[in-house]
N, C-alpha and C positions, 0 to 999 in steps of 0.2 A: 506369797501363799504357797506354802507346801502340800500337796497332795500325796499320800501313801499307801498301797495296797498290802496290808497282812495275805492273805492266801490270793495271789492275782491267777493263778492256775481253774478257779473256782470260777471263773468266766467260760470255762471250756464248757460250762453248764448248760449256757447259754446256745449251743448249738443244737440243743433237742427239740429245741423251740424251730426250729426247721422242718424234721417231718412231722412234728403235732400241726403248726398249719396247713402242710401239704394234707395229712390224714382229716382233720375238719373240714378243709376247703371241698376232697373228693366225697366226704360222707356229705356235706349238705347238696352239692351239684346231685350226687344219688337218690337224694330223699326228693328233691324239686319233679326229677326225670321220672321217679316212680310215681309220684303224684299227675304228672303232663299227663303219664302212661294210662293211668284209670280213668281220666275226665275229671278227678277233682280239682282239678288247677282250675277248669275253665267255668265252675259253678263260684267261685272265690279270685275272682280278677287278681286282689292284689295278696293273696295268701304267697304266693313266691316273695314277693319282695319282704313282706314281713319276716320269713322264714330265713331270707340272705340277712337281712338286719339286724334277728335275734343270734347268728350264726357268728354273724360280725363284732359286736358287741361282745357277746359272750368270750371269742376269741381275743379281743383286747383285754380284757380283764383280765381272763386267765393269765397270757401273755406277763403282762407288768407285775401280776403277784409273784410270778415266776423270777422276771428281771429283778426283784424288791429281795426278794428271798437269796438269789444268788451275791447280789452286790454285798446286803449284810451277812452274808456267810466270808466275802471276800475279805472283809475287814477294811472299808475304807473310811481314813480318816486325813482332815486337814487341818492346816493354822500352821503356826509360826515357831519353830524348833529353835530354841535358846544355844545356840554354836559358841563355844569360847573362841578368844580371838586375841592372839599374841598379839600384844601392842610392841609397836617399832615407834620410835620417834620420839618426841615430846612435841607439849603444848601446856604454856604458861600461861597465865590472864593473871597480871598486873592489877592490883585493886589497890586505890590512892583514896584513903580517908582526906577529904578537903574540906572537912568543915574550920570556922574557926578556930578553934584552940590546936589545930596545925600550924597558924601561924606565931604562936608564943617561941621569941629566941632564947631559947634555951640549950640550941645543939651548940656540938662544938665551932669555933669559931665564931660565934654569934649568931649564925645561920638559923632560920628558923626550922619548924622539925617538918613542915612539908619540904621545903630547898633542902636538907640532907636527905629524905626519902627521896627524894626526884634525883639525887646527884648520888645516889646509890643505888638505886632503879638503873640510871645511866651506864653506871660501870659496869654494873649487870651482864647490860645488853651488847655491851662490846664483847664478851664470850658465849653470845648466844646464838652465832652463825646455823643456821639451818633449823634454828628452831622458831616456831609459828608462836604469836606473842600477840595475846590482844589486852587491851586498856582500859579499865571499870574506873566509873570515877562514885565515889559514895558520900553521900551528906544526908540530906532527909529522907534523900532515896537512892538506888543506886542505875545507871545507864553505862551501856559500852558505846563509849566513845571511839574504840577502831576496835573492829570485827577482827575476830582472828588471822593472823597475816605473817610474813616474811617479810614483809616492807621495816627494816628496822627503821629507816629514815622519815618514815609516816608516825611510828609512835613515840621515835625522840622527839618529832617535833610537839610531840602532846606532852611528854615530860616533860618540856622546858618550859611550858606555857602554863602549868599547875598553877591553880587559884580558884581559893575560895567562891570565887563569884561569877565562877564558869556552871553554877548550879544556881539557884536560885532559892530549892527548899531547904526549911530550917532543919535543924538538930542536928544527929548525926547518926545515922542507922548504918553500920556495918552489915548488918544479916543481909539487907537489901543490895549491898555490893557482891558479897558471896554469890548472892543467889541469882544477879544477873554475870558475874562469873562463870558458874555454872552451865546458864543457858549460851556465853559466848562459845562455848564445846559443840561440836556436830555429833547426834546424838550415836551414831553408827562409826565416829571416825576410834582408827587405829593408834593412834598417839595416845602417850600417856598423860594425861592432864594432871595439871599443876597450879595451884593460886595459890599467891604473893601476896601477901595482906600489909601494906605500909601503912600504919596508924600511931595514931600516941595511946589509945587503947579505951580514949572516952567515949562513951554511945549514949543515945538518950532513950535507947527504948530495948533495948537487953534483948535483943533479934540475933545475935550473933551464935551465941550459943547452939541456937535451935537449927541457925543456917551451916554451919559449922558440919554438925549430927549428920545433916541432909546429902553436907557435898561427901563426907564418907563413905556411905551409901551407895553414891554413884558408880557406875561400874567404870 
């Protein structure tokens, strides 16, 4: 939370409010003492206190319209001021389309086209020292499977493990890898984020598009 004073000087206002009570406080003790002085106090028991109560009252009021009037002449205003912010560093999030038609061998060597993505993912990650790398796995939906990290040896060991049936739901929705992608980022962090989409490019619900638009967006 940001708090900001346009005119903070307009508080000095505030100090007049000092002999106005001392000048009310002596005018009512006057007005009571002049009253003791004729005998009218003593025909009216409680005419004093009514008289310090309406004095009192009155003085509060007045008081806060005063306080009310100098704050909004100060200009204060809060919330949350939008700061750019050089990004250092990178952050990748690895997203592995694992539905079946990943496993059609058709790469080179006979390999299927999740075993090339995973062993291109891999080399990857051999020149990606210092950089924070998390792991989206996407099928009918998409989950990160390792939070963003430096651990490379935590998410080779998920590259090498790639399979269709580390998911359970059908089809294959890329948008939904995107878009838990996306959330694997801390939304304040200074790295540059980056997603890696490994797919053969089939989806069964045309999401990708829209999640695509979305991760643009992001700052």
């Amino acid at each position: 939370m940001n708090i900001s004073v346009e005119r903070p000087y307009a508080f000095y206002g505030l100090l007049i409010l000092i002999p106005v009570v001392l000048y009310i406080a002596f005018k009512c003790k006057k007005m009571i003492h002049s009253l003791t002085s004729t005998g009218a106090i003593h025909r009216y028991a409680d005419f004093s206190n009514a008289i310090r109560l309406r004095f009192i009252l009155r003085t509060v009021f007045r008081c806060a319209a005063w306080i009310f009037l100098v704050c909004g002449y100060a200009g204060i205003s809060w919330g949350t001021n939008m700061v750019p912010v050089q990004k250092s560093g990178s952050a990748v999030s690895f997203v592995f389309d694992i539905s079946y038609s990943m496993e059609a061998r058709d790469a080179p060597g006979g390999m299927t086209r999740l075993d090339s993505a995973a062993n291109y993912a891999d080399e990857l990650l051999t020149q990606m020292n210092g950089v924070s790398v998390s792991v989206v796995l996407a099928k009918g939906n998409g989950i990160v499977a390792v939070p963003l990290t430096e651990d490379n040896e935590g998410v080779q060991s998920v590259i090498n493990s790639l399979s269709p049936h580390l998911l359970t739901a059908e089809g294959t929705s890329l948008g939904s890898g995107i878009e838990a992608a996306i959330n694997s980022f801390p939304q304040q962090s200074a790295q540059a984020a980056h997603i890696w989409l490994f797919t053969d490019g089939d989806e069964t619900d045309n999401s990708l598009n829209a999640s695509l638009a979305d991760a643009i967006k992001k700052p």
